[in-house]
N, C-alpha and C positions, 0 to 999 in steps of 0.2 A: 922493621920493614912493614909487616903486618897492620902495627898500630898506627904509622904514617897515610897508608893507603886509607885504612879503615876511615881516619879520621879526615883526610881529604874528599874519599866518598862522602862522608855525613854533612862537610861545608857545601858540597855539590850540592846536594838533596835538601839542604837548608837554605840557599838561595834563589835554587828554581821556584819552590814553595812562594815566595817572595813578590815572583812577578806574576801570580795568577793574580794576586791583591789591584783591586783599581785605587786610584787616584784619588782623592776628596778633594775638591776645591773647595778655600775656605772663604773667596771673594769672587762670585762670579759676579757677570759684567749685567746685574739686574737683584731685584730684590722682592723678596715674597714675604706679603701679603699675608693674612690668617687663611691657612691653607686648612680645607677640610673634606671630612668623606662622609658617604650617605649609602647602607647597605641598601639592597631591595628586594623584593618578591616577587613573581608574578601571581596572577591568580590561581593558575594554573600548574601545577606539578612539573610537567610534562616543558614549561615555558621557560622554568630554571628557576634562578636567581646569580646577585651579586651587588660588586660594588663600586662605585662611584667616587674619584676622585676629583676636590677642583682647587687650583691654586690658581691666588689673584697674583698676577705679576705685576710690580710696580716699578716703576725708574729705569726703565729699558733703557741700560746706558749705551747699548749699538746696535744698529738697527740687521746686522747681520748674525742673528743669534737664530739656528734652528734648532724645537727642541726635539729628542727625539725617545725615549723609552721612560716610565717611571716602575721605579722599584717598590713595590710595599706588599709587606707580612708574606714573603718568599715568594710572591709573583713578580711577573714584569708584562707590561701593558704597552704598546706602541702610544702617543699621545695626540695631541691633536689641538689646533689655539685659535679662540673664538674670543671675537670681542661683543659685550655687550655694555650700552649704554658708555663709550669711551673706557672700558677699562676691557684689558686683554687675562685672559686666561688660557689656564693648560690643564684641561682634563682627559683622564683616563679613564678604562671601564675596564673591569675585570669581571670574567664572567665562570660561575661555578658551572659543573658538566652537567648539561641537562641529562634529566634521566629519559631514556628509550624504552619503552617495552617491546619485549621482544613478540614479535608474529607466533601468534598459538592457534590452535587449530582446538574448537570445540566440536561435537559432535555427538547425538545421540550415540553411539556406536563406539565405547571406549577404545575399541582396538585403532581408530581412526584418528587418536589421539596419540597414540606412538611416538611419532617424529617431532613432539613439545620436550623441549628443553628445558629444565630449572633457573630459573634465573642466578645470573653468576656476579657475585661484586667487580666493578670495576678498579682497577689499581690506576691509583695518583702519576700521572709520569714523573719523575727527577729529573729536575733541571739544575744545572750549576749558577745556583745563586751564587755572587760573590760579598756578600754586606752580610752585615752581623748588624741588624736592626731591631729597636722596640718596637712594639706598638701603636706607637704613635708616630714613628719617624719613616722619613723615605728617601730614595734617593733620584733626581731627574738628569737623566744626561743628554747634553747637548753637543752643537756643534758650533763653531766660533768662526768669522768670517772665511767662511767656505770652507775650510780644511778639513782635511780627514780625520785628524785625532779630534776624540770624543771625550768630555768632560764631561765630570762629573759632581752633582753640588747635594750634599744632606739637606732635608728641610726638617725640621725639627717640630713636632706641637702641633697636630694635626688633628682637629677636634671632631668630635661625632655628633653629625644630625640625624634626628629623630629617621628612623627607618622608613621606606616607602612599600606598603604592602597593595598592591594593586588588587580589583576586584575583577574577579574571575565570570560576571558578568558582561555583557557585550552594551558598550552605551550604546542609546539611540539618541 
């Protein structure tokens, strides 16, 4: 009786596990492009950094295709689709946490300086990634003539261009 339950518990707890997993679609209704990303800097510390995703979409087989999130190297990015020069795209930006300093109080007078604080590290939040991805791969999901269920398509081979480090200079 024991071993019965036991083992029905475990098929329970092995098929819930199951449906937290999303979907791959292995044909969606369009086709990409040499999809690639471009890290960046600001000049400035305080300004951040991060990264830049852009996928050329080609062959838009229906025109009622909205995209809406990309997954890559355990972030997720809302996205966003811009056409230039007759070809459409879907980029994302992903942005590292800017650092803050924190308000300190100088003062000839060390006892006036009391109420400063050590700078403390920030912790990463966890988010419930659901993909198990390289490097190089991503995942975009969309939505298909108006409905509510959200699909989801791997892109594979996403190549890296030369980094953009910005100068911490003000043009004129």
């Amino acid at each position: 009786m024991k071993k019965s339950l036991y083992i029905a518990l475990l098929s329970l707890v092995g098929l819930g596990s199951c449906a937290s997993q999303k979907k791959i679609q292995t044909n969606p209704p369009f086709t990409i492009e040499t999809p690639s990303f471009q890290k960046w800097t600001a000049g400035k510390e305080e300004s951040g950094s991060g990264l830049n995703v852009k996928i050329p979409i080609d062959q838009l087989q229906k025109e009622n295709i909205t995209f809406k999130d990309l997954y890559f190297r355990g972030k997720v990015s809302a996205v966003a689709t811009e056409t230039t020069a007759n070809k459409q795209y879907v980029t994302a930006k992903f942005t590292n946490q800017k650092f803050t300093k924190p308000d300190i109080i100088m003062h000839a007078d060390p006892r006036k300086e009391v109420g400063n604080q050590p700078p403390m590290p920030q912790k990463d939040e966890k988010i419930d990634y659901p993909f198990e991805l390289a490097d190089d791969e991503a995942v975009i999901s969309y939505l298909e003539n108006n409905s509510n269920k959200v699909k989801y398509t791997k892109i594979t081979g996403l190549k890296e261009k030369p980094a953009l480090i910005y100068s911490s200079k003000p043009m004129n």
